[in-house]
C-alpha atoms as one frame of an Amber mdcrd trajectory, in Angstrom:
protein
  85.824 208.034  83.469  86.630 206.233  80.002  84.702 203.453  78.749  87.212
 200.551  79.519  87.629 202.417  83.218  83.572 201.967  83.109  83.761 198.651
  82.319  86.844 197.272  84.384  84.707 199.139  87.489  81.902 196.474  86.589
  83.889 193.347  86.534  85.485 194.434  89.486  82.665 194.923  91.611  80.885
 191.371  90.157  83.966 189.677  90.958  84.776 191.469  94.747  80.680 190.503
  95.154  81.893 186.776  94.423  84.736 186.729  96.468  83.461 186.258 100.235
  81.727 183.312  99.156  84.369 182.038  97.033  87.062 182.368  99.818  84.987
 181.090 102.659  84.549 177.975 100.098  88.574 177.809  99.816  88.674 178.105
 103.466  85.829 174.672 104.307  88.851 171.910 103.889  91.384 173.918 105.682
  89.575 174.162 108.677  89.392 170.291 109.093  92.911 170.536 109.591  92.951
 173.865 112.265  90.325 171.935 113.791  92.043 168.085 113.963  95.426 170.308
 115.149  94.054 172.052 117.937  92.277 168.923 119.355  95.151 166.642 118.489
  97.386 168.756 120.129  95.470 169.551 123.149  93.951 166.804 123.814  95.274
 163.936 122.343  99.236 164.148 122.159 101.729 164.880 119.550 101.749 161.463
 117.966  98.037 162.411 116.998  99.513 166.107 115.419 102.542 163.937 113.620
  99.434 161.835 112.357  97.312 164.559 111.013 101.060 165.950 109.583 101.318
 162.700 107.981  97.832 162.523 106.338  98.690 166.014 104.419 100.104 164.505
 101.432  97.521 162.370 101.099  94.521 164.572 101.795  96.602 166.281  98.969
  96.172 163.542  96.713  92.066 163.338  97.268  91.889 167.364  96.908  94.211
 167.233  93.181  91.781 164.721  91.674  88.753 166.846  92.831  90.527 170.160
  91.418  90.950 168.111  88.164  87.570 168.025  87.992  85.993 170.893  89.268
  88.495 173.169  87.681  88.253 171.205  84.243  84.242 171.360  84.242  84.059
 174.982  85.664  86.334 176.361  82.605  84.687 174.001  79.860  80.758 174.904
  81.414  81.947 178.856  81.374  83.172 178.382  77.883  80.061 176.858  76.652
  78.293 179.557  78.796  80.134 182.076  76.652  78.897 180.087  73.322  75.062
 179.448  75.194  75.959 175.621  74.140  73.334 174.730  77.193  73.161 171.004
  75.911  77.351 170.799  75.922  77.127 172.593  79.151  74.533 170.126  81.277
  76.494 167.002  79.742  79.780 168.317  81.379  77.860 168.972  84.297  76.465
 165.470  84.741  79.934 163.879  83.754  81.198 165.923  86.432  79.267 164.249
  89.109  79.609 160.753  87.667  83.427 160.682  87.614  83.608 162.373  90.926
  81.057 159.741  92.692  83.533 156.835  90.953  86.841 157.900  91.840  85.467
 159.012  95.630  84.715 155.195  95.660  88.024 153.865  94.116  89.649 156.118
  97.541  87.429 154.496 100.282  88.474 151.256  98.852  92.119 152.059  98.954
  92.024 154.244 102.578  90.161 150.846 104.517  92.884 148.322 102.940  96.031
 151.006 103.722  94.582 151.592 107.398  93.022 147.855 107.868  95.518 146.379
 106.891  98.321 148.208 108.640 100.006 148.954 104.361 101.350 152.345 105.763
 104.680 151.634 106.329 106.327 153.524 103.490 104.875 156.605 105.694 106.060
 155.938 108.973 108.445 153.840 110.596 107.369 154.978 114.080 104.708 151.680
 114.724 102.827 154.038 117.267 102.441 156.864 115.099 101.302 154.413 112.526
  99.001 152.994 114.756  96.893 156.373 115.344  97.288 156.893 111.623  96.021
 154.052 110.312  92.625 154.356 112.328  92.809 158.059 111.514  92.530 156.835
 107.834  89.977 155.175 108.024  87.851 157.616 109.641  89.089 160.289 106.866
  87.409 157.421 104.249  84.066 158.288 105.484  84.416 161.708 104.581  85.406
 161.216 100.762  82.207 160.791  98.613  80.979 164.656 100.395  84.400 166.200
 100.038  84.094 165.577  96.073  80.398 166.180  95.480  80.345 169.251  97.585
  83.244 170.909  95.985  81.613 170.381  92.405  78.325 171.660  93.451  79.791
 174.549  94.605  81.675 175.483  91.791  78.348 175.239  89.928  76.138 177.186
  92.875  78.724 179.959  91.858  78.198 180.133  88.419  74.323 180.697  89.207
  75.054 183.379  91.689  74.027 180.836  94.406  76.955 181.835  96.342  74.659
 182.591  99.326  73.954 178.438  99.888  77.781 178.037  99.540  78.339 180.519
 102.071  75.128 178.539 104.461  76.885 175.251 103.583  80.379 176.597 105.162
  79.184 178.198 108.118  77.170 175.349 109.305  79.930 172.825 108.813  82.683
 174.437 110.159  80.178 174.662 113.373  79.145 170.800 113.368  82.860 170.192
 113.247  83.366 171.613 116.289  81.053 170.335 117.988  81.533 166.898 116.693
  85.011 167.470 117.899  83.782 168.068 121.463  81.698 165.458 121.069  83.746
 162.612 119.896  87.756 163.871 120.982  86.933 165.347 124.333  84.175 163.641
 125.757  83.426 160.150 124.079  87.720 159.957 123.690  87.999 158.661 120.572
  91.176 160.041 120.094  92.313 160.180 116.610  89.498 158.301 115.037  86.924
 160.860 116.198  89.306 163.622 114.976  88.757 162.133 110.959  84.865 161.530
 111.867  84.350 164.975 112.802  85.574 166.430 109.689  84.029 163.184 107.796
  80.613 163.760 109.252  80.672 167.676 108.841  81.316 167.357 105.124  77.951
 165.410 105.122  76.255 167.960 106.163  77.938 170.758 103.374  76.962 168.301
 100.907  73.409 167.969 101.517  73.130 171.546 102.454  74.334 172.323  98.841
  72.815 169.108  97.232  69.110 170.504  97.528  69.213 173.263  95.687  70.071
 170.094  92.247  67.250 167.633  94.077  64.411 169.807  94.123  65.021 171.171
  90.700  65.872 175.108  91.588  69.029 174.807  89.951  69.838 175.773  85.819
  71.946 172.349  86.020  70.443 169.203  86.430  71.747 165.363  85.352  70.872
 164.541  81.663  69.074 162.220  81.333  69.844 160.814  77.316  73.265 159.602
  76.082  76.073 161.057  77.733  79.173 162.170  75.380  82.158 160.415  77.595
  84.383 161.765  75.389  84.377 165.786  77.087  85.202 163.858  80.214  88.892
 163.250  77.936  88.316 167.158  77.755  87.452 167.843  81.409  90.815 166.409
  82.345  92.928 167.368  80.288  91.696 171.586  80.688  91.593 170.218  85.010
  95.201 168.472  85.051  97.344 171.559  84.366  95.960 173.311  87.332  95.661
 170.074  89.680  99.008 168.964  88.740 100.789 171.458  91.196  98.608 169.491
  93.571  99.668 166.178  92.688 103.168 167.211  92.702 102.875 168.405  96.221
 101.825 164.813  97.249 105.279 163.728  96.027 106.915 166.767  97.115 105.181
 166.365 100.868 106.090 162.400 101.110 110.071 164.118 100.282 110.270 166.969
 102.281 108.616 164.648 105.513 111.605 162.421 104.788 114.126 165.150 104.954
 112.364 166.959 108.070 112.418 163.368 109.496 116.233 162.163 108.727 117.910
 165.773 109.787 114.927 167.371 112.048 112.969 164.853 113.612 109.670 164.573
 114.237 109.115 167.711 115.902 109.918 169.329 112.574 106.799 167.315 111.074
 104.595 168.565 114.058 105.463 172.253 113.525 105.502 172.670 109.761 101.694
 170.383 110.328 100.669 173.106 112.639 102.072 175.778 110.313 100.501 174.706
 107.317  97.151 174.257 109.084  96.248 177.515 110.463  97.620 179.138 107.580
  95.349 177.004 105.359  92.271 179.426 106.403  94.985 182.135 104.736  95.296
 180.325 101.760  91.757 180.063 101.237  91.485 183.925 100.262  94.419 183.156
  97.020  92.329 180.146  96.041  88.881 182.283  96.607  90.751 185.038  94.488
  91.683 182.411  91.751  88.052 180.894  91.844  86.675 184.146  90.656  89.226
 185.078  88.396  88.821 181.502  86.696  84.755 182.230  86.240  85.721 185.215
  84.471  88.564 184.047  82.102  86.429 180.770  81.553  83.982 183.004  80.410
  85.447 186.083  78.624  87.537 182.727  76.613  84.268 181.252  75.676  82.892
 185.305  74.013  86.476 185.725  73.227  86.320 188.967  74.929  89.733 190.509
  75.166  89.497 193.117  76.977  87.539 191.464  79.806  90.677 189.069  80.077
  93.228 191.568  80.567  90.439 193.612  82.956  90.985 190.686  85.037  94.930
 190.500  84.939  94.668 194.403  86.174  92.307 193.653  89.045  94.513 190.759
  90.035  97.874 193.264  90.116  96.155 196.374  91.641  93.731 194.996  93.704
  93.693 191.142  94.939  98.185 191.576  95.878  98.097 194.470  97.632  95.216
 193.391  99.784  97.465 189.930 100.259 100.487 191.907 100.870  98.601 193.559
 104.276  96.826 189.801 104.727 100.587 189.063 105.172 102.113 191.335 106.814
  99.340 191.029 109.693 100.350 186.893 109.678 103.822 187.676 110.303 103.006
 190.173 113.225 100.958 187.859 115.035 103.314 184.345 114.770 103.663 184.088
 117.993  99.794 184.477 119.274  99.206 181.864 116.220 101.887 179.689 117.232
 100.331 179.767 120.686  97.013 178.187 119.452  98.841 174.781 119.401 102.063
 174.637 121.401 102.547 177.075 124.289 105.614 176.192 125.466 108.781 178.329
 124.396 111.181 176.054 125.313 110.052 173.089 123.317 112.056 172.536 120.231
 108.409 172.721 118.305 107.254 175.637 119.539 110.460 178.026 117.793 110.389
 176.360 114.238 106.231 177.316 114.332 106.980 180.512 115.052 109.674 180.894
 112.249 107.372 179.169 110.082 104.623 181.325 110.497 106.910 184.574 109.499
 108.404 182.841 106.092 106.384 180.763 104.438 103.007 183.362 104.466 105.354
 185.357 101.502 104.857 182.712  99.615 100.864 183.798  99.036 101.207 187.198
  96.703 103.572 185.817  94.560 101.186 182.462  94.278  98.239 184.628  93.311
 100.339 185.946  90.376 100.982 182.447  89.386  98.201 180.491  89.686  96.093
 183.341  87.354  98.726 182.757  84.915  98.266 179.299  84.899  94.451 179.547
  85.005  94.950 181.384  81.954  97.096 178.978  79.895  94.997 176.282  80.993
  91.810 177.738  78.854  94.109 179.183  76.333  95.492 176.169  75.465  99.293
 176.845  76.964  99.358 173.363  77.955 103.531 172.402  77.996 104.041 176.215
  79.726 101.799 175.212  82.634 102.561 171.785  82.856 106.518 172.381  82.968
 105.202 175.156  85.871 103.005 172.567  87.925 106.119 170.328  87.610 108.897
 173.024  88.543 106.071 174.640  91.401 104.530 171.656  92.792 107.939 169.239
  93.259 111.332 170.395  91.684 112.453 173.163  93.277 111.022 172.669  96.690
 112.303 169.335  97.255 115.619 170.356  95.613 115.742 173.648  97.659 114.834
 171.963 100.779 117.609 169.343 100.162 120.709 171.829  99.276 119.459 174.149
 102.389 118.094 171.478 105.242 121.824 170.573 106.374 123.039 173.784 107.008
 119.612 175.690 108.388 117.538 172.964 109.569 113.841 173.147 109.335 113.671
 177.318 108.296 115.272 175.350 104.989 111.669 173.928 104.223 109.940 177.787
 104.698 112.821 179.654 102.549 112.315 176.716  99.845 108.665 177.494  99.629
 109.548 181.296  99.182 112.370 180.513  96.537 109.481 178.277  94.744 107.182
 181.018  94.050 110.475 183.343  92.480 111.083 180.565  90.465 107.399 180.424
  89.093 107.263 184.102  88.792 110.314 184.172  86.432 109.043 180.958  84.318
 106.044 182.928  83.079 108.333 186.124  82.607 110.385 184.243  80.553 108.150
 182.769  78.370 106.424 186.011  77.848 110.222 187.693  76.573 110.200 184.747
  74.716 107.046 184.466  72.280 107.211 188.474  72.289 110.762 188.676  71.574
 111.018 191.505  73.711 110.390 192.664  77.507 106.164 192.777  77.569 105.352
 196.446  77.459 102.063 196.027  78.559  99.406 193.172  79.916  98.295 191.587
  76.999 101.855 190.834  76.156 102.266 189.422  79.674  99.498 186.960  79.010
 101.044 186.509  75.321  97.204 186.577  74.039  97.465 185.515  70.440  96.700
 188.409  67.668  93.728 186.640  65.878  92.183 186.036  69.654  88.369 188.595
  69.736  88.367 191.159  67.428  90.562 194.458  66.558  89.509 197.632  68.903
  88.654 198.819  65.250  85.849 196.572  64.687  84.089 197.046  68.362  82.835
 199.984  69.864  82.833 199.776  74.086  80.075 202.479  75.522  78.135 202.522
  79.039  75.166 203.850  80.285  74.180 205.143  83.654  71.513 207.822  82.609
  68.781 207.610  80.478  69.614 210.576  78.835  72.688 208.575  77.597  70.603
 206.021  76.023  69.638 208.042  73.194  72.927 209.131  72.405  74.698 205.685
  72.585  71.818 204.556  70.218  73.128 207.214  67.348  76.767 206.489  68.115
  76.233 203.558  67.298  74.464 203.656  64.077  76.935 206.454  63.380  80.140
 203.521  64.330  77.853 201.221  61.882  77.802 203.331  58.703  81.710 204.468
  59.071  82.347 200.945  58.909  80.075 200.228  55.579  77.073 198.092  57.428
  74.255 199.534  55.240  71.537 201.655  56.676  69.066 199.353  57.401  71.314
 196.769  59.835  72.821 200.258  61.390  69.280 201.513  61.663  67.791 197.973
  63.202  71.278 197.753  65.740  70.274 201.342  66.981  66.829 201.211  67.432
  67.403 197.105  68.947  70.337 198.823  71.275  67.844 201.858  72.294  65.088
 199.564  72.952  66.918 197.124  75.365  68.894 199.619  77.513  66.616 201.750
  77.679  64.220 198.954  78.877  67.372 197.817  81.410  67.741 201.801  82.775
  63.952 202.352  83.636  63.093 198.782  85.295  66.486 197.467  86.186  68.062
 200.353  87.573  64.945 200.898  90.111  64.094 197.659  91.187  66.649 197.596
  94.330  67.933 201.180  94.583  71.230 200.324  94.060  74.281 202.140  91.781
  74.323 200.129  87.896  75.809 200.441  85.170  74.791 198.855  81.471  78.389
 198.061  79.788  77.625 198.154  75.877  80.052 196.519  72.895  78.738 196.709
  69.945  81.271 194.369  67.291  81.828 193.742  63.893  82.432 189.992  63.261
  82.296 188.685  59.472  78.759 189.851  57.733  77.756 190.312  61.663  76.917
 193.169  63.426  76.774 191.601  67.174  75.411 193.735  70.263  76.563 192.914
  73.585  74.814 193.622  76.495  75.462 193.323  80.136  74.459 194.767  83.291
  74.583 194.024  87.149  70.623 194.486  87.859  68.355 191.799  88.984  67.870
 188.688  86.372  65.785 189.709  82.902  64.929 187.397  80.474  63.696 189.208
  77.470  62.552 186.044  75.560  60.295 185.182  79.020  58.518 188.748  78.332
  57.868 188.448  74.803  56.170 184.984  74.962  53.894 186.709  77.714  53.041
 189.496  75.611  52.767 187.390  72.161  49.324 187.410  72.004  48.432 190.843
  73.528  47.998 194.036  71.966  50.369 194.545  69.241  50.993 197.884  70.104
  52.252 196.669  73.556  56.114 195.722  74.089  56.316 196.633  70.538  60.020
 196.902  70.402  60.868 193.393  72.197  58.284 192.054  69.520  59.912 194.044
  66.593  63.815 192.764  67.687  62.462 188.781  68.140  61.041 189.212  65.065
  64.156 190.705  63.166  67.209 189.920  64.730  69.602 186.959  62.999  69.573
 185.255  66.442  69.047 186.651  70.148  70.876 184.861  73.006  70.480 185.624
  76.922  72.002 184.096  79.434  72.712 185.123  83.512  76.424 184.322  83.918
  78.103 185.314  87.694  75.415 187.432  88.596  75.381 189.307  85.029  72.596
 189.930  82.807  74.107 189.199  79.209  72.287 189.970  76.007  73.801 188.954
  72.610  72.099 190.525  69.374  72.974 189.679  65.882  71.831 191.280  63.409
């Protein structure tokens, strides 16, 4: 196995270790809709279904503001995680939190005077459908201020390897809605308004579930207390909006396409592509769970300017993370018609066909979204801010509204599923062409794919990647590289001092780490040349160690004890440790 084989194995198995949590995350909001389907369709009617269809671009709108932010502050805090800027890192944290508790308010205000007030009418002409909607509204209000504050804290649960709270936090709300839905739609009848209370009330409980971990102090993060800098909140949003903006484009693109479904389809076409887009939302959630681990990592990798961990990604996305979405898809498409059953179960009904057909186009849409949205994750934190924008606007309104309008006479409602298909292409090609652009050629490889700027880490001539899995290896690795050191005119003390350090630290990793839970690990070495700098990186997958914790325990012992921990504190230019997604990294400059 070669050492970026070695390497890429470790990555892959952090981030595949991330990803249950991560997708059942994705998966929380999309349930509220599965759920408020099957009841609305069961036991409420189909005005309550064209209702819940109706609400989708506007849940939309709520869930792009809250991507803004929790995808703007989880890139910026794993940058400043790469730089161990803790002080920059707790101040995006707490800005985080602020802005989402003020615009969750700004939305309650606006959902009670839309649904009080009966101001829905550019939705709906139908005054009964309105009617259930506007009451649905307001119970969807309720359910705002959790919906932001529990997606932020779980963003930041993840980067603590918390994922396990997340995961609590899910289960147990996708239960109480259930139950609430019993509760308040079957039993108590309250028809569409205990449809959005359900949901409303469940997200209650994910928050506080989460929100304890922050209270009681257990968590790295916590609120800062001094001056807050207002001015990374700018920042936040500006890093967020690329990636949110597809979102916000679909609100526009949804209040379209409902038009055209309701001018040349009717509303049974708003019922079915509701009911499609609702069960496959618990689909959806394994892309977006995908993309949430993918974004730690190139958030991260950004901040250390680690190049090779950035491509490592790009590889597990293309050989790993599509073909398991390709057989995600192809079971979808097999079973459209069980699906379809789970809300309308009669053939002959005009709704009941167009779910079906839905459920067999629009899931291709997903493989060639996950190739997209980890391109755009990656010009968001590398600064590619016109490429992604001009994709968010192409992907998110143009060509699906456009598509839908040119096909929708002639092929009805499959015109809205082949549109969403056709979308994805278009994406696809966007990023292509760019890349044939800056490159002036067809990319040969993945680093010209992701057009990752020359001057970005440094040269593989000034960094030497090793790993260690023995500790026979440790010794050897320690004299490669003081050997790597000298070839590249550090003198012989500083190649001496970045052996002995290197020895000392994986060796200490290998005989405690490696035994503590009996598991396979791996220590992934790079050792780089940077300026005057010789840095040492060190990461491994055991359980969290702290070397600065044991050498203020052992300060005052016997010198002769933890000698070499003492020796490195005492020598190194600067020593920096940090536990990023479940990683123990140790930076060393000497």
């Amino acid at each position: 196995m070669t050492i970026s084989t070695a390497d890429k194995r470790l990555i892959e198995k952090m981030m595949f270790r991330l990803l249950p949590v991560q997708i059942l995350l994705s998966a929380v909001g999309t349930v509220n809709g599965i759920v408020s389907s099957f009841f609305a369709a069961n036991y409420v009617g189909i005005d309550a279904m064209t209702a819940v269809g109706l609400y989708g671009p506007i849940g939309m709108l709520v869930t792009s503001v809250s991507t803004v932010l929790t995808g703007g502050s989880a890139i910026l805090c794993g940058k400043y995680m790469g730089q161990n800027e803790q002080r920059k890192m707790q101040n995006v944290f707490s800005l985080n939190l602020s802005a989402s508790l003020i615009i969750a308010i700004i939305f309650i205000v606006t959902y009670v005077c839309l649904g009080f007030f009966d101001l829905t009418g550019f939705l709906t002409d139908d005054l009964r459908v309105r009617a259930i909607f506007n009451i649905y509204l307001l119970g969807q209000a309720v359910g705002i201020i959790p919906l932001m504050l529990g997606s932020s804290f779980a963003s930041f649960l993840s980067m603590e390897n918390r994922g396990r709270r997340t995961m609590a936090a899910s289960i147990i709300y996708i239960i109480v809605n259930v139950l609430l839905n019993f509760v308040f739609v079957r039993t108590m009848k309250l028809e569409a308004l205990g449809l959005a209370l359900a949901s409303s009330f469940g997200m209650w409980v994910f928050l506080l579930i989460q929100a304890e971990v922050f209270i009681t102090g257990k968590s790295h993060f916590h609120i800062s207390r001094g001056y807050l800098d207002w001015k990374e909140l700018r920042t936040m949003f500006l890093i967020g909006l690329p990636g949110a903006a597809v979102n916000l484009y679909q609100t526009i693109r949804g209040l379209i396409v409902n038009k055209l479904i309701t001018v040349y389809v009717g509303s049974a076409g708003i019922s079915a592509f509701a009911a499609v887009n609702n069960f496959l939302g618990i689909f959806w959630a394994i892309p977006a769970g995908m993309l949430a681990v993918s974004r730690m990592m190139i958030s991260v990798s950004t901040g250390e300017e680690d190049r090779q961990t950035l491509t490592d990604v790009m590889r597990i996305m293309f050989t790993r993370f599509i073909p398991i979405m390709c057989m995600i898809v192809a079971g979808i498409i097999l079973l459209a018609v069980p699906l379809t059953r789970i809300f309308y179960r009669d053939p002959s009904e005009e709704v009941y066909m167009m779910t079906v057909n839905g459920s067999r186009i629009l899931p291709l849409c997903m493989p060639l979204s996950i190739i997209a949205m980890h391109f755009t994750c990656y010009g968001q934190t590398s600064g590619k801010q016109v490429l992604v924008h001009t994709n968010a606007l192409l992907e998110g309104a143009v060509c699906v509204s456009i598509f839908t309008a040119l096909l929708i006479p002639f092929i009805g409602m499959n015109s809205v599923y082949v549109a969403n298909v056709l979308n994805g292409i278009v994406s696809l090609l966007l990023f292509f062409g760019y890349a044939c652009y800056m490159n002036r050629h067809i990319p040969r490889n993945i680093e010209e794919l992701m057009v990752i700027p020359e001057g970005f880490g440094v040269s593989k001539d000034e960094r030497l990647d090793l790993t260690i899995t023995t500790m026979e290896e440790v010794v050897m690795i320690a004299e490669q590289t003081q050997q790597f050191c000298l070839e590249h005119g550090v003198g012989e003390r500083r190649s001496y001092l970045s052996a002995l350090f290197l020895e000392e630290m994986a060796g200490n990793v290998v005989s405690h780490g490696f035994v503590k839970d009996r598991k396979p690990h791996r220590v992934d070495i790079r050792v780089i040349l940077k300026g005057d700098d010789v840095i040492l990186r060190i990461r491994d997958d055991c359980i969290p160690f702290d070397p600065s914790e044991r050498q203020k325990l052992t300060e005052h012992d016997d010198p002769v004890k933890n000698i070499g921990i003492k020796m490195m504190y005492r020598m190194a230019k600067d020593i920096k440790y940090q536990n990023i997604l479940g990683m123990n990294v140790l930076m060393i400059t000497i």
